[in-house]
C-alpha positions as CSV (number, residue, x, y, z in Angstrom):
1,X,4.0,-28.9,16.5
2,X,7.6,-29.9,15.6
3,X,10.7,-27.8,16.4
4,X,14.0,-28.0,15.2
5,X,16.7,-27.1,18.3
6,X,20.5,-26.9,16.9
7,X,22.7,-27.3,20.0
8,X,20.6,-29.5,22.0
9,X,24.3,-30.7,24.0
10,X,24.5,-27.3,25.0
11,X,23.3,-25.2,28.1
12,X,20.6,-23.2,26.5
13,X,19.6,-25.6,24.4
14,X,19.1,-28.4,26.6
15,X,16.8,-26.5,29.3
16,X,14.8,-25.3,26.4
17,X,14.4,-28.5,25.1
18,X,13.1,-29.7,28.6
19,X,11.0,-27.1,28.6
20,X,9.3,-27.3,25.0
21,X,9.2,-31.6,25.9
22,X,7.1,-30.5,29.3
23,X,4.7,-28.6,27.0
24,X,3.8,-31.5,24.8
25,X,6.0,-30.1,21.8
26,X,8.0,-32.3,19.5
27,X,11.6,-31.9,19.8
28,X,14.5,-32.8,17.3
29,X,17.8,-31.7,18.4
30,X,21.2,-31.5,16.8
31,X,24.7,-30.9,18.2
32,X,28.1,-31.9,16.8
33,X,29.4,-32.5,20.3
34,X,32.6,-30.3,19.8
35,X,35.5,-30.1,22.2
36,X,35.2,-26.2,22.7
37,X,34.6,-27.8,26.3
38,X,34.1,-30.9,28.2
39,X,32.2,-33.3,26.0
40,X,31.4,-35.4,29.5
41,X,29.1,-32.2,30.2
42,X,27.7,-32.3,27.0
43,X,27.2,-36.1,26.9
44,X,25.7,-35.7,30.4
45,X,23.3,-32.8,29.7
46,X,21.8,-35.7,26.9
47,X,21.7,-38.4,29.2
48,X,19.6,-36.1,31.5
49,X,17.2,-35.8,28.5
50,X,17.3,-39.9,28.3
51,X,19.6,-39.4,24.9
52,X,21.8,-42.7,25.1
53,X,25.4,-43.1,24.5
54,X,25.1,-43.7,21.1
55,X,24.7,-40.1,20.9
56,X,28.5,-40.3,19.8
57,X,27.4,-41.8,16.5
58,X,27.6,-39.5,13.5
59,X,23.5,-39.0,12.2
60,X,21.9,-41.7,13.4
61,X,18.8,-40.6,15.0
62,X,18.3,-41.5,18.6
63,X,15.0,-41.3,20.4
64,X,15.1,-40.3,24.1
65,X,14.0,-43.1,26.5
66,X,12.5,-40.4,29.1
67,X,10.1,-38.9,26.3
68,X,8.9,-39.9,22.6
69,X,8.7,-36.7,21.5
70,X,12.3,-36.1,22.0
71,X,15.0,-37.1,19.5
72,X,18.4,-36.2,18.8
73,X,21.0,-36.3,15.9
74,X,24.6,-35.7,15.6
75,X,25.1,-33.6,13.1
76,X,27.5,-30.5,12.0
77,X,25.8,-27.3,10.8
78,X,28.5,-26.5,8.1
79,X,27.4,-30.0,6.3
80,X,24.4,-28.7,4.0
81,X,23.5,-32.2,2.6
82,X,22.6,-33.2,6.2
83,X,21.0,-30.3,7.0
84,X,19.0,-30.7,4.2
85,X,17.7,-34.3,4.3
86,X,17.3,-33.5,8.2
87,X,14.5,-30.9,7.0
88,X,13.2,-32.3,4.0
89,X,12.4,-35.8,6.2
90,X,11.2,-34.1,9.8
91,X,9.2,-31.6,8.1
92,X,10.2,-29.0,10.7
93,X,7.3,-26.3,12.1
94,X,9.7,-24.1,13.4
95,X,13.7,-23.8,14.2
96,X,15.7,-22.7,16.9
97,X,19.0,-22.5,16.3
98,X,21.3,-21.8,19.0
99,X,24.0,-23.9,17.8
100,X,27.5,-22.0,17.6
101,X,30.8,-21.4,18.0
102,X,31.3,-19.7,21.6
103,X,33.3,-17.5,23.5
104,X,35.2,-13.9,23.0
105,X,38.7,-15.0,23.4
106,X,38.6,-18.3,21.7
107,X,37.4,-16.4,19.0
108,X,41.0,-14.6,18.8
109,X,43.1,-18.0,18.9
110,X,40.6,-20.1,16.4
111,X,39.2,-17.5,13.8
112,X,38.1,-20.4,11.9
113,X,36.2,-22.5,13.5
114,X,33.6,-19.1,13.9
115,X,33.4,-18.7,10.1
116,X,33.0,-22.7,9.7
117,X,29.9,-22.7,12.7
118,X,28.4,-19.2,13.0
119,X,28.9,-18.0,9.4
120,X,28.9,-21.4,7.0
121,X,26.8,-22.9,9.5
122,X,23.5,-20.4,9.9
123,X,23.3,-20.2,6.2
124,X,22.9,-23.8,5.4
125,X,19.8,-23.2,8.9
126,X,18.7,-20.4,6.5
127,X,18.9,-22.2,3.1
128,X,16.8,-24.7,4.5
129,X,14.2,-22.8,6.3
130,X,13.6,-21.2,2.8
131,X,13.0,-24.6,1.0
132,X,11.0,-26.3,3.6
133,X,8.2,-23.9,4.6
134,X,9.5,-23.2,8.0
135,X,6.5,-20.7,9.8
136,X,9.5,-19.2,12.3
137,X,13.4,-19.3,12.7
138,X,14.5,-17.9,15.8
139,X,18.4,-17.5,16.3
140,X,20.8,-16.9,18.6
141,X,22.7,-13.5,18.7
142,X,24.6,-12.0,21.2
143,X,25.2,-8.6,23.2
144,X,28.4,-8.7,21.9
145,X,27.6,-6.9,19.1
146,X,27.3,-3.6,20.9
147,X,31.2,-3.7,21.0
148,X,32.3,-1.2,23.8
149,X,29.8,1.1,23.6
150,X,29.7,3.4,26.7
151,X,25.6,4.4,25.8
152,X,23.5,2.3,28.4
153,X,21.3,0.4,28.5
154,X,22.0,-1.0,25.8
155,X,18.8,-1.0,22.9
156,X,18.2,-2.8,20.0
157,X,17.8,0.5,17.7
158,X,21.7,1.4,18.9
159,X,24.6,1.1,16.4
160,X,26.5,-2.1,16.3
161,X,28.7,-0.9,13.7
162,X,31.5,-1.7,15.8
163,X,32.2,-5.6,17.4
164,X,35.6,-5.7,18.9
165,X,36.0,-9.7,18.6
166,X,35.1,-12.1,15.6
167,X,32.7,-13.9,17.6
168,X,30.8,-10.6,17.6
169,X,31.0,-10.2,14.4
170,X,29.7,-13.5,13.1
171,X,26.8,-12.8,15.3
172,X,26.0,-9.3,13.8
173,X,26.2,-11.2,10.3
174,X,23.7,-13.7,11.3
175,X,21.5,-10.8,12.7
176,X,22.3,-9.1,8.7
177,X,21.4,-13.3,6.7
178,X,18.7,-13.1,8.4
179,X,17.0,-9.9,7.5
180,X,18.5,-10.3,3.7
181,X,16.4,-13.6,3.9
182,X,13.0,-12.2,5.6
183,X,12.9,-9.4,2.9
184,X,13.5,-11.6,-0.2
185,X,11.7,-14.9,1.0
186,X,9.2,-14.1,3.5
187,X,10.8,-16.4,6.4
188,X,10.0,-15.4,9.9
189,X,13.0,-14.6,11.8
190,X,13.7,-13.4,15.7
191,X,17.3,-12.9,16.5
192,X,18.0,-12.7,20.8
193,X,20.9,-11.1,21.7
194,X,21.7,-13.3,25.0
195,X,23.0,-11.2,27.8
196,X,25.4,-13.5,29.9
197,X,23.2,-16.7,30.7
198,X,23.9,-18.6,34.1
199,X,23.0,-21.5,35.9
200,X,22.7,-25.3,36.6
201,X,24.5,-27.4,33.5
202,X,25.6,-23.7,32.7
203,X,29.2,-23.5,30.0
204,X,32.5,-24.2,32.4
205,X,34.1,-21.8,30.0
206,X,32.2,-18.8,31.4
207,X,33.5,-17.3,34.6
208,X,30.9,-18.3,37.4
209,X,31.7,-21.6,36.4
210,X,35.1,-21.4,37.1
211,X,35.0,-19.3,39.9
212,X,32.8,-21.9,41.8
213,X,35.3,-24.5,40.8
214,X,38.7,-22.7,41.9
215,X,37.3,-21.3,45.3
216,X,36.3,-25.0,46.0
217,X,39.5,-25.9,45.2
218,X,41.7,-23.5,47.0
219,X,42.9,-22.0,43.7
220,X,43.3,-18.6,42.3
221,X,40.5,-17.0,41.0
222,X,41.4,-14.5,38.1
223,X,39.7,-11.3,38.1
224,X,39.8,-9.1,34.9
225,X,39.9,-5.1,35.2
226,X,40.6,-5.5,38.5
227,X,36.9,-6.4,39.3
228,X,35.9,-3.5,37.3
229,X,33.3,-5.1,34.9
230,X,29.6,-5.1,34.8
231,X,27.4,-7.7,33.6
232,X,23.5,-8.5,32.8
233,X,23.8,-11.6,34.3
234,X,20.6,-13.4,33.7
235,X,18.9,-16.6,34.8
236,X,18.7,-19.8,32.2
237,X,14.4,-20.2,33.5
238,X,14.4,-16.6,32.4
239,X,15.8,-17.2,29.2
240,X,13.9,-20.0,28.3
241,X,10.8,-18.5,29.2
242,X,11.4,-15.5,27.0
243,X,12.6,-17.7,24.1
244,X,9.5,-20.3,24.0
245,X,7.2,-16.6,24.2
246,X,8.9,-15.8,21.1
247,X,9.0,-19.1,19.1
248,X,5.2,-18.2,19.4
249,X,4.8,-14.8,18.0
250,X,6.6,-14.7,14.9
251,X,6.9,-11.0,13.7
252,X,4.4,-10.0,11.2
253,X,6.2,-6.6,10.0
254,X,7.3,-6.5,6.1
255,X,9.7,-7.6,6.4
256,X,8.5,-10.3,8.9
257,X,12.3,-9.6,10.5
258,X,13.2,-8.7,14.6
259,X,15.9,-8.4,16.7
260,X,15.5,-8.3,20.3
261,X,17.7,-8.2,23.4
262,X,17.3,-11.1,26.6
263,X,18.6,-10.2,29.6
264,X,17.8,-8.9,33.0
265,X,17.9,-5.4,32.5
266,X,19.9,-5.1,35.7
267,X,23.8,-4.9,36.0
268,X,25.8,-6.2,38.5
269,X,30.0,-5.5,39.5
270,X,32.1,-8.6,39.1
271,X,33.0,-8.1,42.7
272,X,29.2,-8.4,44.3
273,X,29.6,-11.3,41.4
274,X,31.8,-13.1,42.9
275,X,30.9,-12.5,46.7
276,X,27.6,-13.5,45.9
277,X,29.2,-17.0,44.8
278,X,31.5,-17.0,47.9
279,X,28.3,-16.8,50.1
280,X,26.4,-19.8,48.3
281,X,29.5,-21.7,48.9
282,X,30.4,-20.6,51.9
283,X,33.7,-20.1,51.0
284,X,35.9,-17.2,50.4
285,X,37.8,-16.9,47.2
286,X,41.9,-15.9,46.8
287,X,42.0,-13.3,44.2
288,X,44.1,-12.5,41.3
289,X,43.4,-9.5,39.6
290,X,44.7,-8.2,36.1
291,X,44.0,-6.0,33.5
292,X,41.1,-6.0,30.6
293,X,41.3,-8.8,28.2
294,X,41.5,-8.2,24.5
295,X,37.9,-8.6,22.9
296,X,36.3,-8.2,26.5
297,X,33.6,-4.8,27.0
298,X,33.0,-3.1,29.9
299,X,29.6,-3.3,30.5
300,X,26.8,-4.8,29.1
301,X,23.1,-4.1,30.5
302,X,20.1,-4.8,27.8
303,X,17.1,-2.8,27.1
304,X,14.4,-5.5,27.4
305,X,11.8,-3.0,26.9
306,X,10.4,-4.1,23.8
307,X,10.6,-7.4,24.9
308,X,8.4,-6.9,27.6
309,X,6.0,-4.7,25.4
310,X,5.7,-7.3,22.6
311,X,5.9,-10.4,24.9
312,X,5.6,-9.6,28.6
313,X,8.9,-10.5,29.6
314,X,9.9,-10.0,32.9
315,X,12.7,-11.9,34.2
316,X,12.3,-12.2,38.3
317,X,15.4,-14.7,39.8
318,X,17.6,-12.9,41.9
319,X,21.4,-13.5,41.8
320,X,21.3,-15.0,45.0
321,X,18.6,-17.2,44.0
322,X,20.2,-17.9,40.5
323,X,23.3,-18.5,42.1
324,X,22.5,-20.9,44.7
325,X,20.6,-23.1,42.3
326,X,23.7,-23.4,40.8
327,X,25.9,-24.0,43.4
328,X,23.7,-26.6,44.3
329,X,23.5,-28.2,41.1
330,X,27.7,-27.8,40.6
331,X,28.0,-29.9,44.3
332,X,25.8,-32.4,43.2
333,X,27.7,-33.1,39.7
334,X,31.3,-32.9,40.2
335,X,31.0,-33.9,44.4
């Protein structure tokens, strides 16, 4: 078994690609290394895996020196020749591609570089899927698609008619490609819409991250809607575990198309948030609190029933526990 993983440098994709290399499973993984954030994090996370420096180097394949079955290649998405010869000479049993443009409000300030990754990007992962035999492409989506809606939880048969960022809206397209290319070609496909991912190696964009750095450093935390937000905030071993479930049940509906939601199917207040990351650091935080940020929802809580049903999902890490692994990981890197 060979699998394709499209950002590899990136949180998800490199615990998934740990995990799949524990299991015995070939591993190529792509990433283009951007500067959305730190590229030392992103470099680090592949020296972890035992990818060397030379990672840097556009498309040159290097092979990890902590496992065989692990390799990696610099690559960009939105270039179709590489993407091609990529598949046509790995020979690729399945693909997951979680390799994107990130982030709500980034989305606002740099419309482009969405349309270039998410949109340009996932139909070159597409185009090659359906010229190389590929048995199951499973993407990444987002719970941003629900926009703001106030129905909860939040299920996979809802509307998302409605995305109130770009970012959001590139992932509802992907989740629209990709059913357009189940019905006419047959290819497997799985979309997960993610519902907020934490912990160790986790995005320093995202807020836990830089909450744990600013109470550490006597700064200012910022708190948008005054605290009044709720999130699914769910474990990375969670995740993963879910994802490598799916990889191996392809759907087998006609269209052999599905869409499901990952998360912990339990909200939690930015406040307890944040006071649960003040405990693992024994630290309190100084607060600044303002209003709602353009492109940011209220709440977000997933439905994971079906997940559960079809897969047995059932994600079990506390916050505390999530958090503090974390925490502990954050000391260890930047300390």
């Amino acid at each position: 078994m060979k699998i394709l993983v499209t950002g590899t440098a990136g949180f998800i994709g490199f615990h998934l690609t740990n995990k799949l290399l524990e299991q015995g499973i070939e591993v190529v993984g792509i990433d283009n290394i951007n500067n959305y954030y730190s590229t030392d994090l992103k470099y680090a996370r592949l020296a972890e895996a035992g990818i060397s420096a030379e990672a840097e180097n556009w498309h040159k394949k290097i092979t990890s020196t902590k496992n065989a079955n692990y390799s990696f290649v610099r690559m960009n998405l939105e270039d179709r020749e590489q993407v091609n010869q990529l598949f046509e000479t790995e020979k690729f049993d399945m693909v997951c591609n979680l390799a994107a443009q990130a982030g709500v409000r980034y989305s606002i300030e740099n419309p482009q570089a969405y349309i270039d990754s998410n949109i340009v990007g996932f139909i070159n992962i597409l185009e090659a899927c359906r010229h190389n035999n590929i048995q199951h492409l499973v993407y990444a989506s987002s719970s941003s698609v629900y926009g703001n809606s106030a129905k909860m939880p939040l299920s996979v048969s809802d509307s998302v008619d409605n995305p109130v960022s770009l970012y959001a809206a590139t992932k509802k397209s992907n989740e629209l490609m990709a059913h357009t290319y189940s019905h006419l070609f047959g290819i497997p496909t799985t979309g997960l819409r993610f519902f907020t991912v934490y912990g160790p190696w986790g995005r320093p964009d995202m807020a836990y991250f830089s909450f744990t750095k600013n109470i550490l450093s006597g700064a200012p935390i910022k708190i948008f809607n005054h605290g009044d937000l709720y999130r699914d905030f769910t474990y990375i071993d969670d995740i993963v575990e879910g994802i490598i479930k799916i990889l191996n049940g392809a759907p087998s509906s006609t269209p052999p198309y599905k869409v499901h939601n990952i998360g912990n199917a339990s909200p939690v207040q930015l406040m307890e948030f944040i006071q649960t990351i003040e405990k693992a650091l024994g630290q309190e935080a100084e607060k600044e609190f303002h209003d709602m940020q353009p492109g940011d929802v209220y709440k977000t809580y997933a439905d994971v029933s079906e997940l559960e049903k079809d897969f047995g999902y059932s994600p079990n890490t506390t916050l505390e526990k999530g958090i503090g692994e974390f925490v502990k990981w954050y000391r260890r890197f930047y300390t």
